[in-house]
C-alpha positions in Angstrom: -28.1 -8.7 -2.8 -25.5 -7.1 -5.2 -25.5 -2.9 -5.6 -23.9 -0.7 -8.2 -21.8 2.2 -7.1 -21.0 5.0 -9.5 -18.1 7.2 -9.3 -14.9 8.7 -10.8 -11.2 8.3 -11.0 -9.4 10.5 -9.0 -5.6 11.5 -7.5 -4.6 9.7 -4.7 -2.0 10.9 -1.9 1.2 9.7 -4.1 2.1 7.4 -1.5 0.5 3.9 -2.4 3.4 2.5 -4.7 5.5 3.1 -2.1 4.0 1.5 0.7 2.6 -1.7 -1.3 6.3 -2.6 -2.3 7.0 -2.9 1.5 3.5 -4.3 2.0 3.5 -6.8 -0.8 5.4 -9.7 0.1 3.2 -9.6 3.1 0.1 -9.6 1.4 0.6 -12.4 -1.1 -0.3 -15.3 1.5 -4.1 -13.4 1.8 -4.2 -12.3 -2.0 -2.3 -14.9 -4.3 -2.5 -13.4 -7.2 -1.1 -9.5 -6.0 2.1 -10.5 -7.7 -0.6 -9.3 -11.1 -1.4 -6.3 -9.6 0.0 -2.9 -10.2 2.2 -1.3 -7.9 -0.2 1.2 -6.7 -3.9 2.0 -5.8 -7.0 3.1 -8.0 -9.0 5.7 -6.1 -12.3 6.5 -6.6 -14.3 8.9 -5.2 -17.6 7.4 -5.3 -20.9 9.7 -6.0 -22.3 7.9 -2.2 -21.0 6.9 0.6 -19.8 3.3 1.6 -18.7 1.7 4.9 -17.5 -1.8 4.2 -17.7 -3.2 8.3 -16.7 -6.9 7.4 -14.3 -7.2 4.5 -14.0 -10.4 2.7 -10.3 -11.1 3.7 -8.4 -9.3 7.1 -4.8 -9.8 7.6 -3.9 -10.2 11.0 -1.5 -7.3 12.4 1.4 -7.3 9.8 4.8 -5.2 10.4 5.5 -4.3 7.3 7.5 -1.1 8.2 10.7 -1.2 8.8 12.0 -0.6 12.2 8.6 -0.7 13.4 7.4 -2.5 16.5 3.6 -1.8 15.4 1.1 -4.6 12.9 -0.9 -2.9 10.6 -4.3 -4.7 9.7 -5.6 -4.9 6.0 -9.4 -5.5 4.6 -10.0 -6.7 1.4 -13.0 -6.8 -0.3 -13.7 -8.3 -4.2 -15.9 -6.2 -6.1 -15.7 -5.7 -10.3 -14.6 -2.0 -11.8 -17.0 -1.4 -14.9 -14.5 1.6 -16.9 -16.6 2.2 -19.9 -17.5 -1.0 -21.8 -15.1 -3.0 -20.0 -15.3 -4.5 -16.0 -12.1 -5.5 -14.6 -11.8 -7.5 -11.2 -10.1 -5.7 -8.3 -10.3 -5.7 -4.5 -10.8 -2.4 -2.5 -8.1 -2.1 -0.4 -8.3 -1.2 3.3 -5.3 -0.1 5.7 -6.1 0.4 9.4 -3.9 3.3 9.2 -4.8 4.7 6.1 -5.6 8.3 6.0 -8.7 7.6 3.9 -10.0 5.0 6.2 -12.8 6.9 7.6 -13.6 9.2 4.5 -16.9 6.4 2.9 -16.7 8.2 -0.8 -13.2 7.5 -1.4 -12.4 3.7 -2.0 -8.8 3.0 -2.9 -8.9 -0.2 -5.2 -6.0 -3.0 -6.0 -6.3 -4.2 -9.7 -4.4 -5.3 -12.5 -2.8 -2.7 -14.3 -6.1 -1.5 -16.5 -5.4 0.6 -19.7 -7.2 4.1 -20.5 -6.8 4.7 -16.6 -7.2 8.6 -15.7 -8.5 11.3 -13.4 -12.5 11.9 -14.2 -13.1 8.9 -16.0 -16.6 7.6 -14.8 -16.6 3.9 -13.1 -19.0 2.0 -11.6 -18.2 -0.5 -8.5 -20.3 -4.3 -8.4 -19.9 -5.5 -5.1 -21.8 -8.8 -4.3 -22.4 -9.1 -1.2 -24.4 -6.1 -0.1 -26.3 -6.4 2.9 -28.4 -3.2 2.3 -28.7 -1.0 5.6 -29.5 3.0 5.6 -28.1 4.7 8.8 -30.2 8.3 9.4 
C-alpha cells in the first residue's frame, strides 16, 4: 500500500558531503547509479514520524573510515520527492551511526542534484511499500 509523507526542507549537520566522498566508492556496488547523485544529503523533517525497520537495500558492515577497524552498515530505501510540481527519485539514506538514526521526523535523502533546492520548501515523500502499522 503506498503513503504520502509531507514535510520540509531543512539544514543538515554540514557533515554529509564529507562523509559520502569516503563512503561512495563503497556504496556504488549496492546503488549503481550514486555516481549521479549529489555529493551530499537532502534532509527533511517530515510533519510525522517514520521508522523504516527493513530497508530496501543493506550493505553489509563497510569500513569506510580511514584508520578504522569498525563496518558501518547502510539502509536504503527508494521512495519519489514530489518539490512543487515536479517528483524526483531518490533513496533515503540510513547510516547505523548516524546521529539522526533514531530521530523518525528527520529523513536524510540521496538524489540527483535537484534545482530550486532550499530550507522551507514543502515536499512530499511516495514510498511504495508501506506496510501500515500504528504503534500507541
Amino acid at each position: 500500500m503506498p503513503i504520502a509523507m509531507s514535510g520540509h526542507i531543512v539544514s543538515g549537520l554540514g557533515v554529509a558531503a564529507n562523509l559520502l566522498h569516503l563512503q561512495m566508492p563503497l556504496l556504488r556496488g549496492f546503488l549503481p547509479d550514486i555516481e549521479n547523485y549529489r555529493i551530499g544529503t537532502i534532509n527533511v523533517q517530515l510533519d510525522h514520524a517514520l521508522d523504516i525497520k527493513i530497508p530496501d537495500i543493506v550493505t553489509p558492515p563497510l569500513q569506510w573510515e580511514p584508520n578504522s577497524s569498525v563496518g558501518e552498515r547502510f539502509g536504503f530505501t527508494s521512495v519519489r520527492l514530489e518539490l512543487g510540481e515536479k517528483t524526483h527519485e531518490a533513496w533515503v539514506y540510513g547510516a547505523e551511526f548516524s546521529p539522526h538514526r533514531f530521530n523518525y521526523t528527520v529523513v536524510e535523502l540521496l538524489a540527483p542534484p535537484i534545482d530550486g533546492i532550499a530550507n522551507g520548501l514543502r515536499c512530499t515523500l511516495h514510498l511504495e511499500r508501506y506496510t501500515g502499522y500504528i504503534v500507541i
